[in-house]
Structure formats: C-alpha cells, structure tokens
C-alpha positions in Angstrom: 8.5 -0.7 10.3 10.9 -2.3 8.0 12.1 -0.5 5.0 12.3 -2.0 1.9 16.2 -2.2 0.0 15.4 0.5 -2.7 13.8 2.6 0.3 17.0 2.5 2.1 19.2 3.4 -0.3 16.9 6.2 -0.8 16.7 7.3 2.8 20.8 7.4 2.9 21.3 8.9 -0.3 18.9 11.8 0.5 20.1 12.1 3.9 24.1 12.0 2.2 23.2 14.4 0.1 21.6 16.9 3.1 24.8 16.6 4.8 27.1 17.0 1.8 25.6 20.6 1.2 25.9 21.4 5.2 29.7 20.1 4.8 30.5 22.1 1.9 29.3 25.4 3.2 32.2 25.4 5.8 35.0 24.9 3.1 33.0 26.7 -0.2 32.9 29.9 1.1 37.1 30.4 2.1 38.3 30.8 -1.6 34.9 33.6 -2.2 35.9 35.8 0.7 38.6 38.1 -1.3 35.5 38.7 -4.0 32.9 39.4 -1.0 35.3 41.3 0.8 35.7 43.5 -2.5 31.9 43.8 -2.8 30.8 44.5 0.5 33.7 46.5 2.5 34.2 46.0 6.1 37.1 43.6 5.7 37.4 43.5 10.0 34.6 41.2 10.0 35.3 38.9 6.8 36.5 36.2 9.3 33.4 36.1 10.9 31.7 35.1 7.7 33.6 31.2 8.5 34.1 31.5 12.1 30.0 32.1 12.8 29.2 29.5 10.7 31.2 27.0 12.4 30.0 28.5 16.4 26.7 28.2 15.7 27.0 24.3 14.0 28.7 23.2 16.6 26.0 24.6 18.7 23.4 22.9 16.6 25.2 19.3 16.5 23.6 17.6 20.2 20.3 19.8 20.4 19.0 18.7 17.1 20.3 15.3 17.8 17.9 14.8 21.0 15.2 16.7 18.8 15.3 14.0 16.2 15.0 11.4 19.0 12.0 12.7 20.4 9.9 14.0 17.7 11.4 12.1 14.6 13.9 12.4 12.1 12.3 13.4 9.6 10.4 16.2 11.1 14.1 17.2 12.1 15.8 16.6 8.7 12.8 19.3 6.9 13.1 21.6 10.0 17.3 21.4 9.6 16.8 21.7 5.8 14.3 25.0 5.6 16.4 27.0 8.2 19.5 26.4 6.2 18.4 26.7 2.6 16.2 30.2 4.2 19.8 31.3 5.9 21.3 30.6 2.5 18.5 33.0 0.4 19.3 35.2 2.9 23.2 35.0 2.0 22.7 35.6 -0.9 20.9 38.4 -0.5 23.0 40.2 1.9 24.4 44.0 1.3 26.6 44.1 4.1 29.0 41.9 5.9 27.2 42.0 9.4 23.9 41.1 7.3 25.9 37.9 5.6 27.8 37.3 9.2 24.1 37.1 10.7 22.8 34.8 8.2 25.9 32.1 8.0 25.2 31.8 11.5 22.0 31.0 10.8 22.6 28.8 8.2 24.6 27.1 10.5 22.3 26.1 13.0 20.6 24.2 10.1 23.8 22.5 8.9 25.0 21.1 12.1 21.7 20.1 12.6 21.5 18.5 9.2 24.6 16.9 10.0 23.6 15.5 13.2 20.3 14.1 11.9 21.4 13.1 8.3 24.3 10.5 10.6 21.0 9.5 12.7 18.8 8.4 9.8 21.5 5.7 8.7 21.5 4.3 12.2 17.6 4.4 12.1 17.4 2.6 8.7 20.4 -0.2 9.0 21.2 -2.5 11.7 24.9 -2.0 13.7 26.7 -4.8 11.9 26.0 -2.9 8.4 26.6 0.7 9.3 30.6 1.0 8.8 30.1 0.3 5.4 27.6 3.1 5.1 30.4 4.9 7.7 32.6 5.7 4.8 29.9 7.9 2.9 30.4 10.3 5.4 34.0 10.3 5.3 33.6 10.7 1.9 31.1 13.4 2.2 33.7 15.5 4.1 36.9 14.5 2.3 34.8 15.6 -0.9 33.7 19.0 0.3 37.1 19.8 2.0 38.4 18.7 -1.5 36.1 20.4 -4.0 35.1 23.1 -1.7 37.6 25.8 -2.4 38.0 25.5 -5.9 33.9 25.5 -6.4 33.6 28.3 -3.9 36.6 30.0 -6.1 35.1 29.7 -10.0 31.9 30.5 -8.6 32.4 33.3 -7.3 35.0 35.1 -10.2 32.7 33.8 -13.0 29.5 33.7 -12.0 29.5 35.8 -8.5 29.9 35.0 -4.9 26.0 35.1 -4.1 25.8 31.8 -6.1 27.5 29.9 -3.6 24.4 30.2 -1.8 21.8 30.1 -4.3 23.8 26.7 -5.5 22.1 24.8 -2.6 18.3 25.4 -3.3 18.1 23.4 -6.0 20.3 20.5 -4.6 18.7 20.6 -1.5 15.1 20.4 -2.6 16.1 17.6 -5.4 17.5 15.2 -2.3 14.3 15.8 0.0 12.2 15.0 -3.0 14.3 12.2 -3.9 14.2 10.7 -0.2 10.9 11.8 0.8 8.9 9.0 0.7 11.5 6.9 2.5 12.0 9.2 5.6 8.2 9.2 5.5 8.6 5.4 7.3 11.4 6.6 9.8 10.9 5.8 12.8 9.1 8.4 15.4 9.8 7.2 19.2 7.1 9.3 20.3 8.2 9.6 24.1 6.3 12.3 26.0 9.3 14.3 27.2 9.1 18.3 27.8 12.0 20.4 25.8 14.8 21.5 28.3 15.0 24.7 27.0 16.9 25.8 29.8 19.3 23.0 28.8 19.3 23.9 25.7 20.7 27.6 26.1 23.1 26.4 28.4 24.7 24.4 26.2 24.7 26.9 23.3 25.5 29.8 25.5 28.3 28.0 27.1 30.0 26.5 23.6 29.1 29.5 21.9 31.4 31.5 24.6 34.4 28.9 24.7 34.9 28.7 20.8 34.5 32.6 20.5 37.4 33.1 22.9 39.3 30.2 21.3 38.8 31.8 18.1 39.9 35.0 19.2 42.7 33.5 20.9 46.1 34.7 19.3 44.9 37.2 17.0 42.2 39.5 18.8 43.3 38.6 22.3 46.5 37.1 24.2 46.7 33.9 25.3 47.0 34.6 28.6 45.2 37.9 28.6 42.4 38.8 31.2 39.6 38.8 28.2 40.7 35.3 27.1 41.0 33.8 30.5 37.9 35.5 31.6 35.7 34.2 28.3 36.8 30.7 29.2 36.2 30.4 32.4 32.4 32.4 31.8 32.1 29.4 29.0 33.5 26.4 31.2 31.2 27.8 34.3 28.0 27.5 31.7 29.3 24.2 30.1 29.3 22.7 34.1 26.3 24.1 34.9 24.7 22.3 31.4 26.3 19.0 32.5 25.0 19.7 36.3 21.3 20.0 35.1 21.6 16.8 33.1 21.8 15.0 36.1 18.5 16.5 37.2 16.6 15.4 34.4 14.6 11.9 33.8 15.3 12.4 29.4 18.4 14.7 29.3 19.7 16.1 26.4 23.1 15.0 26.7 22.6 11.6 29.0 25.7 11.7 31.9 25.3 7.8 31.5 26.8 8.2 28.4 29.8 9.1 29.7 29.2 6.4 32.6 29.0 3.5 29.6 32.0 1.6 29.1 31.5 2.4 25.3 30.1 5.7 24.6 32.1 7.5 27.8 35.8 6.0 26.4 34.9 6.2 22.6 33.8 10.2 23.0 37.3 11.0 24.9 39.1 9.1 21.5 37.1 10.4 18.7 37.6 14.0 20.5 41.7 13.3 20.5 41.8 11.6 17.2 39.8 13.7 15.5 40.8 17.3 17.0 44.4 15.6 15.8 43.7 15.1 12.7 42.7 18.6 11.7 45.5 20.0 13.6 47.8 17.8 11.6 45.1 19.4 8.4 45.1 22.7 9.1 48.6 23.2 10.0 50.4 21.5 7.5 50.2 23.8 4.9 51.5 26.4 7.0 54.3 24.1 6.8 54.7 24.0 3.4 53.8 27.3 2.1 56.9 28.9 4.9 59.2 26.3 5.8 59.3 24.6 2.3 58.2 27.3 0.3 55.6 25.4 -1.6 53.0 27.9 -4.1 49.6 28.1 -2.2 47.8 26.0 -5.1 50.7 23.2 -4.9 49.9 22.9 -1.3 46.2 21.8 -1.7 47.4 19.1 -4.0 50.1 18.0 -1.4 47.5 17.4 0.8 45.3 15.6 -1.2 47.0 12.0 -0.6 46.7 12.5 3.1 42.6 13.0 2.8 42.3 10.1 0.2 44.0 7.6 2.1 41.9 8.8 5.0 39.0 7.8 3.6 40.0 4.5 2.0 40.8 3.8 5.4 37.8 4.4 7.3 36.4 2.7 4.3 38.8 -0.7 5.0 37.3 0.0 9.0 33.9 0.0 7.8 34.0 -3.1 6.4 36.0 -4.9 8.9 33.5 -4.4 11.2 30.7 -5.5 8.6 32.6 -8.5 8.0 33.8 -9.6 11.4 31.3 -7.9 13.9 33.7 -6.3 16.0 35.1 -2.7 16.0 38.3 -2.9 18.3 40.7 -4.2 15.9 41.3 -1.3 13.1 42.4 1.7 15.8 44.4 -0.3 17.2 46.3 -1.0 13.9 46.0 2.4 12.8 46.4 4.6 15.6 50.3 3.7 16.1 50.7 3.7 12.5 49.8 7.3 12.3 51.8 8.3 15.3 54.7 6.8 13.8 54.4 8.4 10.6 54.2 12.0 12.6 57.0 11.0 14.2 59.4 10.3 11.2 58.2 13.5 10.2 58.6 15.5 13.3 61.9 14.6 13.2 62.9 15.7 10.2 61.0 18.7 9.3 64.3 20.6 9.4 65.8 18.5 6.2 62.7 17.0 4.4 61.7 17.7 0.9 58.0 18.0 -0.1 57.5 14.9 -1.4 58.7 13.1 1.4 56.3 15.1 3.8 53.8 14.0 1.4 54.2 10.3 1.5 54.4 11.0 5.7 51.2 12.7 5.6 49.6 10.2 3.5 50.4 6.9 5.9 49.3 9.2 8.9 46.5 9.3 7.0 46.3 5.9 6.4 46.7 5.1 9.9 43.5 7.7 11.4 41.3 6.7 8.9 39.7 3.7 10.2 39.0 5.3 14.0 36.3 7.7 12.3 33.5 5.1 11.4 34.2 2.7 13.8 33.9 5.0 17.2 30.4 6.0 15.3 29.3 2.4 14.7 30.7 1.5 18.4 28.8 4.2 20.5 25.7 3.7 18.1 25.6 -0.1 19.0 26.4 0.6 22.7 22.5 2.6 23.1 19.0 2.3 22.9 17.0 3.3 19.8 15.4 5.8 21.8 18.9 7.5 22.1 20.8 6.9 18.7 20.3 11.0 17.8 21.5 12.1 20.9 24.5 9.6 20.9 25.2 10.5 17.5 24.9 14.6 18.3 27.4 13.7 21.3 30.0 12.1 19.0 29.9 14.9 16.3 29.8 17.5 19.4 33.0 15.9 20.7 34.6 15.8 16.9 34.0 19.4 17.0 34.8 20.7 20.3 38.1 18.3 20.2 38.8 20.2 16.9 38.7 23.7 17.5 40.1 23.2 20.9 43.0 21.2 19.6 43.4 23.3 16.4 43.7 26.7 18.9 46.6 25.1 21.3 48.5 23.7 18.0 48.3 27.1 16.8 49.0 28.9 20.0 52.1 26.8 20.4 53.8 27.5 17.1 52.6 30.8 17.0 54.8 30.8 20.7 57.7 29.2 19.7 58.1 31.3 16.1 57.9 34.5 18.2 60.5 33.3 20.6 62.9 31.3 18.1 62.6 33.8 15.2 64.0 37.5 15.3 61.6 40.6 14.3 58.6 38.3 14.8 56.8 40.1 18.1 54.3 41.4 16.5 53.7 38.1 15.1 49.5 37.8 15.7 48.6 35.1 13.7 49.9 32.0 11.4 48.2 33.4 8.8 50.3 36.6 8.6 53.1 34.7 8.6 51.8 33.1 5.2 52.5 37.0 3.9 55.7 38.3 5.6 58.9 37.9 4.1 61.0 35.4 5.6 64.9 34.7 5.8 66.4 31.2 4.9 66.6 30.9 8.6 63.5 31.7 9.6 61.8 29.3 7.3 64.2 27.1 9.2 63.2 27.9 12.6 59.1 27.9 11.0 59.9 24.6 10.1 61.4 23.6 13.6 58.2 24.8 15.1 56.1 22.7 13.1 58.3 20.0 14.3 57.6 20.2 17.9 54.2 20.7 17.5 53.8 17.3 15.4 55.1 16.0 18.6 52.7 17.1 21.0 50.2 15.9 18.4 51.6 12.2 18.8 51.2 12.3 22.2 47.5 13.5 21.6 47.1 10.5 19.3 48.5 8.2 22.1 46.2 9.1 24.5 43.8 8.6 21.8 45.1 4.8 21.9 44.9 4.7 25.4 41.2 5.9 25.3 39.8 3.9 22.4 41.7 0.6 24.5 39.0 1.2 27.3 35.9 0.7 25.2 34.4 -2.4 25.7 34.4 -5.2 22.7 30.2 -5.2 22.6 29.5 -7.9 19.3 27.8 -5.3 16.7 23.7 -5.6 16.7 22.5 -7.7 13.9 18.8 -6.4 13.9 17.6 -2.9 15.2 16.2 -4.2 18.2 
C-alpha cells in the first residue's frame, strides 16, 4: 500500500520522535545521578542506573527487529512504546536504587526496541535510493540527545527534581504516536506464519547480557585477566555460539547466518561494528584527555567536543545525499574513512605538545571523515534484503553498532587504564579512568596521561583501517528505486 507524501512524513516524524526519547534516556540521566544518589542512598549501585539501561537495549535491538518483521511495525512500535513510557512511571516512582536499577532496565528493553523499529519504519515507508537523506535524522537524533542530554538531565533534575526526567517522556511520547498514528496504521504487515524462537531469543539475550556485564565490570569490579572476567566471557561467548548455531537450524531465524554469507550485509556489519565502536572510543575517551592531560574544566570539555559531533552529522548528512543523488553508496567511506584516520594520527602524535584548540580542530575533521559511513552501511545492508527482512537487518546493524561499541570502548579503556598504571608512579591502585578524573596529578603525570591517550589513538587507527578494509568488500549493488 502506497503512502501518501504528508503520510510519510508523518510516519518518519513520529517514528524520529520515538527514537529521539529512547536516545535521550541513555545520555539524560548521567548529569541527574549526583541528585538521585543524594535522594535515594546506596551509591554502590548508582552505575547500574546507566549501565542496565544500556544491557538490556542492546539486548532488545535484533529481537524486536525480527518481531517487527513478522507481526508488523506498528504493533512493535506501541508494544516498544508502552513498555518504555510504563518503565519510565515506574522510574519515577522508584524509592530505592535497586527499584530504579530494575525499571531502567526495563525501560530499556522498550528503547532499543523503539530504536530498532523506529530505523525499520523509514525503510518500510521510502524506497533505498531516498533513505540516506532520511539517514541523517537519526544521526541527528543521536548527536542531539548526546548533546542536549546532560544539560536537560542536569536543570531538570536541580530545579524541578530528578523524577521528571522520566515523567518528561509521557507527554512526548503519546503526542508522536498520536501525531503518527494514522500513518503507521498503513505500514506494512508481512504476515508470514513463523513460530517465535523463544529459545533463540534467550540465547541471544542471555549470552549478550553476560558479555557486556563482564565488559562492564571489567577494570573496576574485576581484573582484566581475572578468573571472574575470563570466566563471564567465555560463559557469554559459549551462549552467543550456541545462538548463532541454532540459527542455522531454523527455516525464519532471528538473526539470518546468510546475512553474514551476503556480500553486503556480512562486510558492512564487520565495518559499521569497527567504525562505529571507534568512534565512541575516540567519544568517550577524549575528554578524559582533556580534563587530565590538558587540564580543561569539565563543562569546557563538553563544548570542545561539540565540533567533532556536528561535523559528524553534516557528514553523514553529505553521505545521505550522495547516495540519493548518485545511487551508489561506496564512494563517501572511502573518502572519509582515511580522512579520519589521518586526523587521529596527527593527533596521536602529538598529544604530548598539543593545545586544546588544536585537538579540537583534530577531533572535528575525524569527525568529518566518520560521518558519512553511518547512513550509508544502513542504506547499503537495507538495499541488499528482502522486505520480509528489513527489521531484522536493521536490528543486526544497530546490534553490531552496539556490541562493536562497548566492546571497543572496554579495550580502549583497559589499555590506557594499563599503560597509566605502568608509566605513572603511585597509580596501582588505579581502578578506573574515571578516578583518575579526581586524583591529583603531577605535571608529569598529566604528561604521561596524555602519552597514554596517544597510543591508544593509534590502535584506534588501526581499528578504522580495518574498518576500510571491511567496508572495500561490500559489493556496489545500484540502490532500489521502488520497494519492491
């Protein structure tokens, strides 16, 4: 059924504005935790109020993907929308930290899946050739949370208290259902006849569920190399293989193995995962660098950073429309890709001499040169499937986005958390980077901080090169004019 112009817009704007609240819940609630913290004791598990947030989404991201393929979007998007604005009145409501640690990861099953479903209803409503310029709305949506986010989650939470955070996304959240009804009404349903792996299913959520926990707990709970660690990875990886084995059993899998047989969708998941577990690293990280080995004021940093997300998402913005305009999606990595490497280089190099500005302007035309591989591995592994398959493609590609990120993120950390402990004196208690945001540091060992952060911007151009190599094995397919 084809929808009308108005219709569309409708359908993407609704299904934008779904995933803008799911986005914003993992960056709102960072700047509220010192008030909650106050408020409801039990500081030792304040961390898990982010960390089970982000487990369970993760979780969420390829199930309700498949879901949405098999018993319609729109059924998915309400059923991803009431379990996250319920998890959020239960957030609010919470008197204890367990009881809000509980209901974020509840409310994170419905954001990933609102996530994962919102990306889906674009490629349901608008033909291949015209998604990457509907690409950059979601690199818009997420450069806008991770932007806004804290300082929201921040006034909120002094002036008008940290419950309201939560309460913030009932009315939002009911407006853009409203708004879109009527258009996700005439999404498609493919209607196949296929019985729920729910086998599948928990082995996929068990198994992720047990490999992000250790990575999480990786460096500050646990050792590296301790038994609990190693033990908690290798119960996750032995789940995770025994998911993948099952898929091969099944005649409508949830995660199809000849996805990663396609010469699109196999390459373009092994890119996205390096490119975009690289870029947060490069996020995440950076400020670290700032606030220790440049001593730059915590609220400084966030506007130091600011360039590098911007020109991020003009860029997968310049991507989007390149493939719009010429039908082909190859072209913009391979631009950009070497471009941000470059930049990481320059700056890897001289971390040990380099003023904040010039960081800056480093950080930016990294930024610049990542941008455009975001919509256009999207767009490619979207054109490379069947209908019938676009949710679980599209849950695939945000699963490997997140997986690559928090598995990139923990080795980047684990690695300067090493080298800091080894280079700088007095440092072997050292648990975390985050305590080393609070110590007192020496001249030199902001030096040797800085020196750290150096070599692990290197390792993270060799990720991005790999990333190259990858994204250079997915085939040139022309982009799908129709959506046929």
């Amino acid at each position: 059924m084809q929808l009308t112009e108005p219709e569309v817009r409708a359908a993407i704007a609704g299904a934008m504005t779904m995933m803008f609240l799911a986005a914003l819940e993992t960056t709102i609630v960072a700047t509220a935790l010192p008030t909650i913290a106050s408020e409801l004791g039990d500081v030792h598990l304040l961390s898990w109020v982010v960390t089970s947030y982000l487990l369970t989404s993760t979780c969420a991201t390829p199930i309700a993907g498949k879901l949405g393929d098999l018993y319609g979007r729109r059924r998915m998007l309400h059923v991803a929308l009431a379990i996250f604005l319920i998890a959020s009145v239960l957030c609010a409501l919470s008197s204890t930290m367990l009881e809000l640690a509980l209901a974020r990861a509840l409310q994170g099953i419905g954001g990933g899946a609102l996530i994962t479903s919102a990306q889906a209803a674009v490629a349901d409503v608008v033909a291949p050739r015209e998604r990457g310029r509907y690409a950059v709305y979601f690199s818009i949506v997420w450069g806008g949370s991770s932007l806004f986010g804290p300082t929201l989650g921040g006034i909120m939470s002094e002036h008008i208290g940290w419950p309201s955070i939560f309460w913030l996304n009932l009315p939002i959240g009911a407006a853009a259902l409203l708004y879109s009804d009527r258009a996700l009404r005439r999404l498609p349903i493919h209607g196949r006849k296929a019985p729920l792996d729910l086998s599948g299913i928990l082995l996929l959520a068990a198994g992720t569920l047990v490999v992000l926990l250790a990575l999480s707990l990786g460096g500050t709970r646990y050792g590296w190399t301790s038994v609990e660690l190693l033990s908690g990875l290798a119960a996750g990886s032995a789940l995770l293989f025994a998911f993948g084995y099952r898929q091969t059993r099944l005649a409508d899998p949830i995660m199809p193995p000849r996805f990663f047989k396609d010469g699109v969708v196999g390459p373009t998941l092994t890119a996205i995962f390096l490119s975009f577990g690289s870029y947060l690293v490069v996020a995440v990280l950076s400020p670290i660098f700032f606030q220790v080995g440049l001593q730059i004021a915590p609220a400084t940093v966030g506007l130091l950073m600011m360039p590098m997300m911007v020109s991020s998402t003009y860029t997968a913005w310049v991507g989007g429309r390149f493939t719009k305009k010429h039908g082909t999606y190859r072209k913009p990595p391979f631009i950009g890709l070497p471009v941000s490497a470059a930049a990481l280089a320059v700056l890897a190099f001289f971390t040990d001499r380099v003023s904040a500005l010039e960081a800056t302007v480093l950080l930016t035309i990294f930024g610049f040169g990542i941008g455009p591989i975001f919509p256009v591995t999207m767009v490619a592994a979207q054109n490379a499937v069947e209908r019938r398959d676009l949710g679980a493609v599209t849950g695939a590609i945000g699963f490997a986005r997140a997986l690559g990120a928090a598995m990139l993120i923990a080795a980047a950390s684990a690695l300067m958390l090493s080298l800091i402990v080894a280079w700088v004196p007095d440092m072997t208690g050292l648990s975390s980077l985050d305590e080393l945001v609070r110590r007192p540091l020496s001249t030199e060992a902001r030096a040797e901080v800085a020196r750290a952060y150096g070599v692990m911007l290197w390792t993270v151009v060799g990720v991005i090169a790999a990333s190259l190599v990858a994204f250079a094995l997915v085939e040139d397919r022309p982009l799908k004019t129709t959506m046929d």
